[in-house]
C-alpha positions in Angstrom: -9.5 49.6 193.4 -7.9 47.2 196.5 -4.3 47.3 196.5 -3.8 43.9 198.5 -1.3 41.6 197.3 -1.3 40.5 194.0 -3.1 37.2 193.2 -3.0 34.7 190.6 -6.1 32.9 189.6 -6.8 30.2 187.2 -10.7 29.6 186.2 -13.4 29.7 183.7 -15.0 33.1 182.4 -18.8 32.9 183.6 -21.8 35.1 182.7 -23.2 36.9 186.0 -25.4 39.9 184.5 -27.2 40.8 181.8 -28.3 44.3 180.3 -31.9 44.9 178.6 -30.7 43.9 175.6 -29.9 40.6 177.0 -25.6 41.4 176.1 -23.4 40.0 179.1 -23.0 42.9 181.3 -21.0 41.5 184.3 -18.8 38.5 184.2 -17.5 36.1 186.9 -14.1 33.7 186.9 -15.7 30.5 188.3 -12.0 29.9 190.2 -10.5 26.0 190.0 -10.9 26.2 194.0 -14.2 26.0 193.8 -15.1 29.6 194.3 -16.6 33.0 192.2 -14.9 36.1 191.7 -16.6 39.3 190.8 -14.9 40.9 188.1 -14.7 44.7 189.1 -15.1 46.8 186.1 -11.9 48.6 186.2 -8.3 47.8 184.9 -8.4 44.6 182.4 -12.1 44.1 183.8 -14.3 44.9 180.3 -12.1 42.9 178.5 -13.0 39.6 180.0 -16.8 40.2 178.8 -15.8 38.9 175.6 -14.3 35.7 176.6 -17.2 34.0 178.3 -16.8 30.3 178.7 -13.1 30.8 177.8 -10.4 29.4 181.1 -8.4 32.3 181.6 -5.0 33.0 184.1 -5.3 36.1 185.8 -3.5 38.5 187.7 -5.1 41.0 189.7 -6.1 42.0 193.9 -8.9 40.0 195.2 -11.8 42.1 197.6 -14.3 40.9 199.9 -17.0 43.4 198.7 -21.0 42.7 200.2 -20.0 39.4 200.9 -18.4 38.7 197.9 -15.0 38.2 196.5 -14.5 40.5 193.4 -11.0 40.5 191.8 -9.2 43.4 190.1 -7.7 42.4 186.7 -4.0 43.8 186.3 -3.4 41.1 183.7 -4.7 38.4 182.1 -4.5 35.5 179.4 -6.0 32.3 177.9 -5.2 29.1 180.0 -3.9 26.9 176.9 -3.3 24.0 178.9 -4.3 20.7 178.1 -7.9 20.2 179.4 -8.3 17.3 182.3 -10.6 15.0 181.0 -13.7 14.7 183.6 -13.3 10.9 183.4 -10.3 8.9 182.8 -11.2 5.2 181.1 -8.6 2.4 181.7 -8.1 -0.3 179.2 -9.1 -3.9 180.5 -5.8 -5.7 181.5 
C-alpha cells in the first residue's frame, strides 16, 4: 500500500477486468479530470466491484504503478449530487 498524501477523487466506477466467468474482476474510477485510476485490491478496494457505473467520492493514496495511476481506497461513498446535464437548452427569448 502507498502511504502518500491522502487524495480525494470524485468519478464514475468503470469495469477494467473480467474473470472466466465473465464477473467484473478489477474496477477503474474514470476521475472527472479526465483520467483512470486503478483500484488496488486492498483497503475499501473489493467493495467498489459492486458499484459499477455508480459516481462515487473517494478517499484514498494515489500510485504510479507500470505506468499507471492506481488509487488506494481508505474511504469511499456515493456522489449524490445533482447530475450536470451534458447539454443545457435555452428557451427562445
Amino acid at each position: 500500500m502507498d502511504t502518500g498524501p491522502l487524495v480525494t477523487l470524485k468519478g464514475i466506477v468503470v469495469a477494467a477486468g473480467w474473470d472466466l466467468n465473465g464477473a467484473v474482476s478489477a474496477v477503474d474510477i474514470a476521475g472527472y479530470d479526465e483520467k483512470r485510476y486503478r483500484v488496488a485490491d486492498e483497503l475499501m478496494g473489493p467493495q467498489l466491484l459492486k458499484l459499477v457505473k455508480e459516481r462515487i467520492i473517494a478517499q484514498g493514496t494515489v500510485a504510479s504503478k507500470n505506468q499507471r495511476n492506481v488509487i488506494y481506497v481508505h474511504r469511499f461513498r456515493l456522489d449524490d449530487d445533482e447530475p450536470v446535464p451534458a447539454v443545457v437548452v435555452f428557451p427562445q427569448l
